[in-house]
C-alpha positions as CSV (number, residue, x, y, z in Angstrom):
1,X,-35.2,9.0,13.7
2,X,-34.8,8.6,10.2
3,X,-30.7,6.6,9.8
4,X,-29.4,7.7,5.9
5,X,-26.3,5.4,4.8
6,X,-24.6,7.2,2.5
7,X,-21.8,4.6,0.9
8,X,-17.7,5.3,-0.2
9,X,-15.9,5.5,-3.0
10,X,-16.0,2.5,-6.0
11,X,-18.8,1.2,-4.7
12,X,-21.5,0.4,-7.6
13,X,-25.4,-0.9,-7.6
14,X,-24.5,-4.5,-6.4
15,X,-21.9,-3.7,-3.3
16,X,-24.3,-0.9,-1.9
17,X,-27.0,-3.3,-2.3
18,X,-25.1,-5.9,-0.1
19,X,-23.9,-3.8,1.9
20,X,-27.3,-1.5,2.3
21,X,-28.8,-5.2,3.6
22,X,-26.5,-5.5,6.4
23,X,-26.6,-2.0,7.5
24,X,-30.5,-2.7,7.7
25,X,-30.1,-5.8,9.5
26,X,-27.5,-4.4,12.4
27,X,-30.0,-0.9,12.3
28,X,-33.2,-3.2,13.2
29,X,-31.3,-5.0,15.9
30,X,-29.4,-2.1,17.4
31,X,-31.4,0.6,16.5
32,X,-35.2,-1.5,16.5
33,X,-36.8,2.6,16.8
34,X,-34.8,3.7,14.0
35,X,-35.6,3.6,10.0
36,X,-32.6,3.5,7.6
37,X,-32.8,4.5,3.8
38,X,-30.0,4.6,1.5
39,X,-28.4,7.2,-0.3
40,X,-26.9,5.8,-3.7
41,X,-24.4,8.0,-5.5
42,X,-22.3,5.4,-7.3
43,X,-23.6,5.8,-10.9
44,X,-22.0,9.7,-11.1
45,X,-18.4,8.1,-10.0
46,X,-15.6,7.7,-12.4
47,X,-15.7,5.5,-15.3
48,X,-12.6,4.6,-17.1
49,X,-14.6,4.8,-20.5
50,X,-12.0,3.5,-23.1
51,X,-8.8,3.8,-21.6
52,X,-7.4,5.6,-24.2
53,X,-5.3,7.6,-21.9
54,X,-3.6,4.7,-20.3
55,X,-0.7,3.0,-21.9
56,X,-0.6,-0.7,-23.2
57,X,-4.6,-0.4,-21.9
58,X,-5.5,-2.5,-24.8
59,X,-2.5,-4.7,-24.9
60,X,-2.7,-6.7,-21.6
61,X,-0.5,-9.7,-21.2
62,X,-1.1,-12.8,-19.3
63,X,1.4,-13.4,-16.7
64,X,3.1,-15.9,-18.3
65,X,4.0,-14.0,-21.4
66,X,5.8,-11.4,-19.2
67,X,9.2,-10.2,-20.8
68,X,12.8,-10.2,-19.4
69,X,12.0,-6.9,-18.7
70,X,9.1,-7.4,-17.0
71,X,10.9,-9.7,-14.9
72,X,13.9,-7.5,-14.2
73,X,11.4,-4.5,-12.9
74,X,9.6,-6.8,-10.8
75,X,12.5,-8.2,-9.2
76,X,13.9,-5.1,-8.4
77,X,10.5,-4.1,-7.3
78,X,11.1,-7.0,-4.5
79,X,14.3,-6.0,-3.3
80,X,13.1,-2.4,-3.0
81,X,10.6,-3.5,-0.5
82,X,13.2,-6.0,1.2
83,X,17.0,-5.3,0.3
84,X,18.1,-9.1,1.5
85,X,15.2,-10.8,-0.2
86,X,17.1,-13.2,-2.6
87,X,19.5,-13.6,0.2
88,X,16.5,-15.1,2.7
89,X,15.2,-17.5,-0.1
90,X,18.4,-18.6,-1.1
91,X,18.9,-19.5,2.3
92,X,15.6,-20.9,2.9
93,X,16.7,-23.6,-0.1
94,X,19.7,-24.9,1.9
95,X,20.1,-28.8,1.9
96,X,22.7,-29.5,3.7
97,X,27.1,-28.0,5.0
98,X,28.5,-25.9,2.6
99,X,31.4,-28.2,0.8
100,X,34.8,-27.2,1.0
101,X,37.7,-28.9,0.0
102,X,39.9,-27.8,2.8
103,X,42.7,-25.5,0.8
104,X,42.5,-21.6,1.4
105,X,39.9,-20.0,3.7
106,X,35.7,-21.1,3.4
107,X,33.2,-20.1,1.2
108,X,32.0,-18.3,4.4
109,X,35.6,-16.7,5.0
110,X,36.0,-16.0,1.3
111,X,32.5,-14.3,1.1
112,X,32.6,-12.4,4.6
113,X,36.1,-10.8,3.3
114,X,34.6,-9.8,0.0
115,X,31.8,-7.6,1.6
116,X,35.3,-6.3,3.9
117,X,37.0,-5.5,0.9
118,X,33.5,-3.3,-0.5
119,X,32.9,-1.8,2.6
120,X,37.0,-0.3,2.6
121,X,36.6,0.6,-1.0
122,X,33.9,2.9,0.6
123,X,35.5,3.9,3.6
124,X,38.6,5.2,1.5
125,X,36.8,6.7,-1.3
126,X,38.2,4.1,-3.7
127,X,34.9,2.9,-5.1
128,X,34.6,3.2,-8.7
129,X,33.0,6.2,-10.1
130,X,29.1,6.0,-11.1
131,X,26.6,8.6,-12.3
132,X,25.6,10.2,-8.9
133,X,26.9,9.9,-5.7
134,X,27.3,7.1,-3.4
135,X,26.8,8.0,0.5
136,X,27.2,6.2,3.9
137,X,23.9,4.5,3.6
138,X,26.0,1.9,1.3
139,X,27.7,0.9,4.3
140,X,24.9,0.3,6.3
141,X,22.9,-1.7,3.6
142,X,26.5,-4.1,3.8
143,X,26.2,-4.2,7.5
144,X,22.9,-5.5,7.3
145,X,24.2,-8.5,5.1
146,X,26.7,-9.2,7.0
147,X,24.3,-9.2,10.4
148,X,21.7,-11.6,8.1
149,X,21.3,-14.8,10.7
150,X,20.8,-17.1,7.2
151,X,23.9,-16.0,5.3
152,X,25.8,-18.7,6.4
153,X,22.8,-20.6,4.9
154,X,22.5,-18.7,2.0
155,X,26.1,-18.7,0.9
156,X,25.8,-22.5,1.6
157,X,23.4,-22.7,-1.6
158,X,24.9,-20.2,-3.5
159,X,28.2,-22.2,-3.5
160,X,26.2,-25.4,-4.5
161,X,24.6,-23.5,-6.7
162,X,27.9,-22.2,-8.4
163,X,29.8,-25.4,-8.5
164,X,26.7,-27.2,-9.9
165,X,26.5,-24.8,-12.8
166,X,30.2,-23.9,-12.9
167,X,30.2,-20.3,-12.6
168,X,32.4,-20.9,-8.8
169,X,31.4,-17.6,-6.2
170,X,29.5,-14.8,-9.4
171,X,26.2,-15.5,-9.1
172,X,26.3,-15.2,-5.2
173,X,28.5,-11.9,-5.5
174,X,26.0,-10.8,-7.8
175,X,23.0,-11.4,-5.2
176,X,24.8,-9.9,-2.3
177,X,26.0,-6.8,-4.7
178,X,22.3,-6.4,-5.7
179,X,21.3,-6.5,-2.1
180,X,24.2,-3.5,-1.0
181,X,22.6,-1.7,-4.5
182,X,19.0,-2.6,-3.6
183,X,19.2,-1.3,0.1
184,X,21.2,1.9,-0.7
185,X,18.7,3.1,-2.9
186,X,15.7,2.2,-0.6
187,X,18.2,4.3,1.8
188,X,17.5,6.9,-0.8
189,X,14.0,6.7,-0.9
190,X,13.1,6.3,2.4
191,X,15.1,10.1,3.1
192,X,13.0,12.0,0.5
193,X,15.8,11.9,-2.1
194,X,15.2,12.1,-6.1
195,X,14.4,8.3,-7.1
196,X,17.8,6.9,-8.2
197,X,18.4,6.4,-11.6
198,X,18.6,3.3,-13.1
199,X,21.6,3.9,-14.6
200,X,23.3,4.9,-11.6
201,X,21.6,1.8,-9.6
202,X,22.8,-0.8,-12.5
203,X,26.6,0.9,-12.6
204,X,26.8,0.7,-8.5
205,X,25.1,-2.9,-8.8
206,X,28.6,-3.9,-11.8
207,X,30.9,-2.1,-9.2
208,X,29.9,-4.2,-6.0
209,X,30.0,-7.3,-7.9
210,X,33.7,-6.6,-9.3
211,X,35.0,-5.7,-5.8
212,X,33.9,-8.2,-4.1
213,X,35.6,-10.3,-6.5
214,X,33.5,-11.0,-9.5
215,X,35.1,-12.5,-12.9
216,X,34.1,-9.8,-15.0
217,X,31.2,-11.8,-16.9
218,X,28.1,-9.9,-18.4
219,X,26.1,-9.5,-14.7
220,X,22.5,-10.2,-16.3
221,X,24.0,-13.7,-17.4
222,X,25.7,-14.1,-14.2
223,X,22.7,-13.9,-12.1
224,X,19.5,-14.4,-14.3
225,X,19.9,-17.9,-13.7
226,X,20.4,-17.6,-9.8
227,X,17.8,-14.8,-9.3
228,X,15.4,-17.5,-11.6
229,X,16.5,-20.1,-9.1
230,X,15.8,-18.1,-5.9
231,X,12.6,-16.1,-6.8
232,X,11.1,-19.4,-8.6
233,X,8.6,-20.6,-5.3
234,X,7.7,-17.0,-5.1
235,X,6.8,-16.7,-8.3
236,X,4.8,-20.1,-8.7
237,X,2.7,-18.7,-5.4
238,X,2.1,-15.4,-6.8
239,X,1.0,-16.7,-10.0
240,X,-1.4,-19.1,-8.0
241,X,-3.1,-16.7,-5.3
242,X,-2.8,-13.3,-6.6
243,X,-5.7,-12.1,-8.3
244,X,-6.2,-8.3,-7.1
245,X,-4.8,-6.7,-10.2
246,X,-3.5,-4.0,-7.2
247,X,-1.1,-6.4,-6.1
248,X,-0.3,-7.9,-9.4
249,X,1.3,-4.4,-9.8
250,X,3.1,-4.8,-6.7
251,X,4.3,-8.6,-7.4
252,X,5.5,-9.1,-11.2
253,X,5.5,-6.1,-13.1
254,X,2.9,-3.8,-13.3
255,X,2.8,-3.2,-17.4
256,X,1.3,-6.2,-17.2
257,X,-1.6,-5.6,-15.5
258,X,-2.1,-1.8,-17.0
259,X,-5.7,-3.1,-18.2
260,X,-7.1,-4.8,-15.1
261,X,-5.4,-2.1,-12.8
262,X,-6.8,0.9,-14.5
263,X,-10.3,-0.9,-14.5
264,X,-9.8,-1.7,-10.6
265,X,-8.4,1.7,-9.9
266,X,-10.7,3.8,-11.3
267,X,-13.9,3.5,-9.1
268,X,-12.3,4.1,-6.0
269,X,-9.3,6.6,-6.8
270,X,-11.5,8.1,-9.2
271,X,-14.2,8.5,-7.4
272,X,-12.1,10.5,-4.6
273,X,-10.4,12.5,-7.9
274,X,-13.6,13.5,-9.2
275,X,-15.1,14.3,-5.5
276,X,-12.3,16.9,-5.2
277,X,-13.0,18.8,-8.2
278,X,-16.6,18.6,-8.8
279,X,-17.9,16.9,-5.5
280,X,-21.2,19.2,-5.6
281,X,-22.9,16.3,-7.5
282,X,-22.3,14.0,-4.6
283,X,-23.2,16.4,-1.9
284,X,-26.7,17.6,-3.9
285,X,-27.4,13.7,-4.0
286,X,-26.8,13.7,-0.1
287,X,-29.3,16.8,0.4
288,X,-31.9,15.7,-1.6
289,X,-32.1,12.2,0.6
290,X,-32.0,14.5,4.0
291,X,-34.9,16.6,2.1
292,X,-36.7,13.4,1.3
293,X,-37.0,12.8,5.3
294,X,-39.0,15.5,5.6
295,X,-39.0,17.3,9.5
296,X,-37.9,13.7,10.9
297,X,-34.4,13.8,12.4
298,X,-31.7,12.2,10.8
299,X,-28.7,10.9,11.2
300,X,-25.9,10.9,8.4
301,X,-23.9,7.1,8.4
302,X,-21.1,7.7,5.8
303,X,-18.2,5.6,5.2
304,X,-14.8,6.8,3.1
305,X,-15.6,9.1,0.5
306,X,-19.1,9.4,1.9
307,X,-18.2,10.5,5.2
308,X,-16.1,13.4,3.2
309,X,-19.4,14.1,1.2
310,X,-21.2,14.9,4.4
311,X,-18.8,16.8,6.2
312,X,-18.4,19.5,3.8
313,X,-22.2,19.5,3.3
314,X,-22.6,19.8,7.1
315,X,-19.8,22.4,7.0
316,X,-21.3,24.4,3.9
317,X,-25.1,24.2,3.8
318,X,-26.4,22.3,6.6
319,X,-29.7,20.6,6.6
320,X,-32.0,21.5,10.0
321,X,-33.5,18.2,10.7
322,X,-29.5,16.2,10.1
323,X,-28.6,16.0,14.2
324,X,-25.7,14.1,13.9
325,X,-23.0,12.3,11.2
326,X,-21.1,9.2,11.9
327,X,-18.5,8.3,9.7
328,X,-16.0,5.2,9.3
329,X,-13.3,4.9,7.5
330,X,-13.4,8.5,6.4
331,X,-10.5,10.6,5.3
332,X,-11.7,13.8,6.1
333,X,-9.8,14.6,8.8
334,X,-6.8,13.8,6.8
335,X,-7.8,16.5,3.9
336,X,-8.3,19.2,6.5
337,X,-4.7,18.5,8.0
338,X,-3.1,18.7,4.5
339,X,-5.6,21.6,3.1
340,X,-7.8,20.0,1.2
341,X,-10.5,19.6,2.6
342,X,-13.2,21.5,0.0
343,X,-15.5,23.5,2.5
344,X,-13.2,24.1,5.7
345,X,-9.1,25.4,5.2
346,X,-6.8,25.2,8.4
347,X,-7.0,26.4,10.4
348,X,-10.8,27.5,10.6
349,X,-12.7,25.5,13.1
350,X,-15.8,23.9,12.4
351,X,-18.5,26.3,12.4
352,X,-21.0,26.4,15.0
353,X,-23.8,25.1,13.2
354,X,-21.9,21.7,12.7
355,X,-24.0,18.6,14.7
356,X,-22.0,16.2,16.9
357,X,-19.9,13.9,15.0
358,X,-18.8,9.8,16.0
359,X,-15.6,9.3,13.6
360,X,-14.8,5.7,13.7
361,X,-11.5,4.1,12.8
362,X,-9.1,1.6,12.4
363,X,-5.8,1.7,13.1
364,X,-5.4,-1.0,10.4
365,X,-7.4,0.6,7.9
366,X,-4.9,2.9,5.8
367,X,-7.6,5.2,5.0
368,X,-9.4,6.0,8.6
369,X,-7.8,8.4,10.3
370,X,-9.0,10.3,13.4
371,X,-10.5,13.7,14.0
372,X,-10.9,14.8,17.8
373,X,-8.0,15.9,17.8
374,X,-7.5,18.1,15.3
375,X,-11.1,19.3,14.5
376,X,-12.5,18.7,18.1
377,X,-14.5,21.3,19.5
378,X,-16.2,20.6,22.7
379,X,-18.0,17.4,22.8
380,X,-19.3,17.7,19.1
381,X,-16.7,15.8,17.9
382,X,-15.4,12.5,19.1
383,X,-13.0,9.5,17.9
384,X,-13.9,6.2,18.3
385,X,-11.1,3.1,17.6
386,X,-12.2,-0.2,16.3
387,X,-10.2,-2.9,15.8
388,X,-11.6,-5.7,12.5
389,X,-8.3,-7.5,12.9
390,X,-8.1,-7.9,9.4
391,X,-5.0,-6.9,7.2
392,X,-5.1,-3.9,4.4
393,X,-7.5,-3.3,2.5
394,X,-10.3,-5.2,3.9
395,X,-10.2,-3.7,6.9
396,X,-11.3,-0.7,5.3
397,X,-14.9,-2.8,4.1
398,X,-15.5,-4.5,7.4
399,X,-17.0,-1.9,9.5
400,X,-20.9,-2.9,9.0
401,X,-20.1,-6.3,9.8
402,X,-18.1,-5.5,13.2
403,X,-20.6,-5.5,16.3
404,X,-18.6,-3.3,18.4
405,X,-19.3,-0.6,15.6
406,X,-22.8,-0.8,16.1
407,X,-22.6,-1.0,20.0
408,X,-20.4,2.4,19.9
409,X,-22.9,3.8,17.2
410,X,-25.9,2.5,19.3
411,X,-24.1,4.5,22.5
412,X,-23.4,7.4,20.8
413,X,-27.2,8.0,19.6
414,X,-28.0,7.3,23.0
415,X,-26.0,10.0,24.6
416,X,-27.5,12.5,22.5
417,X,-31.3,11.6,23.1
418,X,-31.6,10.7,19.2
């Protein structure tokens, strides 16, 4: 039995040939009657080229020569993700009771009827116009302030924070009015609606902050020195352990990074691109290894993209002597649920023809998904769940290295005699 690896997508010479040498390794233990070759198709991937098509490509900045906008994006980027962010590490700086001279109600009082007074502006229809509409998700992302366990912590700093720079209660009714404005439009986003305009998110953002009691100053000078203040440990860490240019897109303002990114990018979601509109290259490549076995009987190990690859050339134009395909981390069940999987639509079944298939995957790998149950057919197709324990992406790379792959690979050959 002759084992072909065939590898995924942005993998080049050096990764296949690290990653070829521990295949080999777990096939002579696992698999001691078993040969493996390799089947390299990296070098007719995607290659950026000059980037000429990608903006500010040749004008990348270092991260410390970001601009205000820059900044602004990213932090909104933050609160996007997490509407009470800024709340959380303002509270986390806390150092001690919030100070209050005794006169009139608390900074606590005084801030929990503020985010009243914006929720009945809402309930009565009174809020202030802005471009679009506002909707009851506003009053849930005020609720969820108001149930935060650290506000009393956070408004605790912001009231140090204000009296220290003498600008009283603004710049922490400017972070709690970017939090209402930061989780209605995750609200937004998260029901399929159009992305909402800036314009709209920066005229709900003024509104908030002069119900709830604002003085009326410019908001950007209100808060730039606050959200500076807040985001500053978060920023120092980024700038210290984030190297993936992926999440350097995610963390402080992806313009940034448009060089590095596009460079990272393109192998993989290139390669996958490309696949899906002129995958034949990829899929000769495979048949020419299978021919190269001669009448030996082989066994297709495909990971991502790969596994793809050899599914459609199992579905389209199968080799004789292939007796079975394993693939890991493959997203081939996913194109067939969506349509677009090239050589089978939904909801044709498999064809007869197609050998029995191990699909192995991760429920922490984003890009596994499973098959059995939506191209099972008989016993020629089976799932088989894995578990690396590692976080996003990795866990899509650490299948060779798992033994419990090869023990499920190892028990599936077995079953079939191979």
């Amino acid at each position: 039995m002759k084992i072909i690896f065939v590898h995924g997508t942005g993998v080049r010479l050096p990764a296949f040939e690290a990653t070829f040498n521990t295949v080999k390794a777990h096939v002579a233990h696992f698999l001691p009657a078993a040969s493996v070759t390799g089947c390299y198709w990296g070098d007719h991937g995607s290659d950026i080229g000059k980037g000429l098509s990608v903006p500010l490509y040749d004008q990348a900045r270092a991260i410390n020569q970001q601009t205000p906008e820059d900044e602004a994006l990213a932090e909104w980027a933050l609160l996007y993700d997490d509407p009470l962010v800024e709340l959380r590490l303002l509270a986390a700086r806390t150092s001690g009771d919030i100070a209050f001279d005794g006169f009139g109600d608390s900074p606590v009082i005084k801030v929990r009827k503020a985010l009243a007074e914006l929720r009945n502006a809402i309930d009565t229809g009174t809020w202030p116009p802005v471009p679009g509409k506002v909707d009851g998700s506003a009053v849930a992302a005020i609720e969820a302030i108001d149930n935060l366990p650290e506000l009393d912590s956070a408004i605790a700093e912001g009231v140090q924070f204000g009296k220290n720079s003498g600008k009283g209660l603004d710049p922490l009714i400017e972070l709690l009015a970017r939090a209402v404005t930061a989780g209605w439009v995750q609200a937004q986003m998260t029901t399929g609606s159009p992305v909402v305009p800036s314009t709209t998110r920066d005229a709900l953002q003024l509104a908030a902050f002069h119900l709830m009691g604002g003085s009326g100053a410019q908001v950007r000078g209100v808060v730039g020195d606050i959200v500076s203040f807040v985001t500053k440990p978060l920023r120092t860490f980024l700038g210290a352990v984030v190297a993936d240019p992926v999440l350097q897109v995610a963390a402080w303002g992806g313009r940034t990074y448009r060089h590095s990114i596009a460079n990272a990018a393109t192998p993989a979601v290139g390669d996958i691109l490309l696949y899906q509109a002129r995958g034949e290259t990829i899929r000769s490549i495979i048949a020419k290894a299978v021919a190269d076995a001669g009448e030996t009987p082989v066994v297709l190990l495909a990971h991502s993209l790969g596994g793809i690859a050899c599914i459609d050339l199992l579905i389209s134009s199968p080799p004789p002597q292939v007796k079975a395909v394993i693939t890991a981390g493959s997203q081939a069940p996913f194109l067939y649920e969506i349509g677009a999987l090239t050589q089978l639509q939904q909801p044709a079944a498999l064809p007869g023809h197609m050998p029995s298939w191990l699909n192995i995957y991760d429920r922490d790998d984003l890009l596994s998904f499973k098959a059995e149950a939506i191209l099972g057919n008989g016993a020629r197709v089976s799932d088989c769940e894995i578990r690396s324990h590692q976080p996003f992406p990795a866990s899509h790379s650490t299948y060779w290295d798992n033994v419990e792959v090869w023990k499920r690979i190892a028990g599936f050959l077995e079953t079939l005699g191979t």
